[in-house]
C-alpha positions, 0 to 999 in steps of 0.5 A: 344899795342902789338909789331909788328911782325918781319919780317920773311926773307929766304936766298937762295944761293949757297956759304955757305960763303955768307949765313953766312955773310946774317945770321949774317946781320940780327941778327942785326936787331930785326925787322928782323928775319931769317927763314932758308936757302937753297942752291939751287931754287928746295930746296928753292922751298921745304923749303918756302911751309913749312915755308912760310917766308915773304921775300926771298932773292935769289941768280940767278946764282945757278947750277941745277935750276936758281934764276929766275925759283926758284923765278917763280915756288914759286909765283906762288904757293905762290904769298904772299911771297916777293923776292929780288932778289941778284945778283952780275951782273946788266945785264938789262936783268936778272933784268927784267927775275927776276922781270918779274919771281916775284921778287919785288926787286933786289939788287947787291951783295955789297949792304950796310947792312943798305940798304939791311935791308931798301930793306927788310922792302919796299918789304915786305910792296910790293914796289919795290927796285932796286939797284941805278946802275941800277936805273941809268941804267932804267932811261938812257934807258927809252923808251916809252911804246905801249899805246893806240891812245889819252893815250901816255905817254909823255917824261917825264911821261915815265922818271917818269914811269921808276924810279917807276919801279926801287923803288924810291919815288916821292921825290927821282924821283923829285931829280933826275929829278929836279922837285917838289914833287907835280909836280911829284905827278902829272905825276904819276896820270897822268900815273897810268890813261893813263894805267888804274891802280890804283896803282904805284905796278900795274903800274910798273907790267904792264909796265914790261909786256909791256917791254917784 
């Protein structure tokens, strides 16, 4: 059986400081494996068309071009790429710039090494991951979603909707809310049929959309 490929990651930040401490995270990881750098979006936007990487972890607050149009401008050349998105603020509208703009995560700076590279292994296989402070904050200030007469979500499925929006698992949204795993299994069927998708990733896209 041949061994799995490592997951090829790109760093994008500003301050060489950081970039160096990111480097030398992931030659922890054998399963992990970094491809280069940048310290700019136009540079990153330069450098991923040449090294296609599999995951990008990019800084939002940078001069000349922002994170979040760094992130847009790269998906929509290169949809196949991943991004986590890593910013020192948890401001609920730069979550959803970046998430919006392609990000499939987002991270605050102090993450732990263990999380990050567990952040980095999800995005890759595209489930989103999103930092539990503002995992707490989505969960807060769910609002109910514009859906069609007869498909509204409920209270809860709305409350269910939003953890999927910031990664969790339905093991981990049945302990937050206190409800079984197979009880949370049916609220996510329910909701990925009321919205018409097939699944949680085109769920969470769509509620993002809806949340503009």
């Amino acid at each position: 059986m041949s061994k799995a490929k490592p997951i090829r990651v790109f760093i994008v930040d500003d301050h060489d400081m950081l970039r160096e401490g990111l480097a030398s995270f992931l030659r922890a990881y054998p399963d992990l494996k970094m491809v280069g750098e940048a310290a700019s979006g136009s540079e990153a936007i330069r450098l991923c068309r040449d090294l296609q990487p599999d995951v990008v972890l990019m800084d939002l607050m940078m001069p000349e071009m922002d994170g979040v149009t760094a992130i847009q401008t790269i998906h929509q050349e290169l949809p196949r790429i991943r991004f986590i998105a890593l910013s020192s603020f948890s401001d609920d509208k730069l979550v959803k710039s970046a998430l919006r703009a392609g990000a499939t995560g987002y991270l605050l700076k102090n993450v732990p090494a263990a999380r990050l590279a567990e952040a980095i292994r999800a995005t890759h296989t595209g489930l989103p991951i999103l930092s539990p402070e503002i995992t707490l904050s989505f969960s807060e200030k769910a609002e109910p979603l514009a859906m069609p007469p007869g498909n509204e979500l409920t209270s809860r499925e709305t409350e269910v909707l939003n953890l999927m929006i910031a990664g969790l698992s339905n093991a981990e949204i049945g302990m937050q809310l206190k409800i079984s795993p197979f009880t949370v299994k049916n609220h996510v069927s329910s909701v990925l049929v009321k919205m018409g998708v097939s699944s949680r990733t085109e769920a969470v896209s769509q509620a993002l959309q809806k949340k503009k």
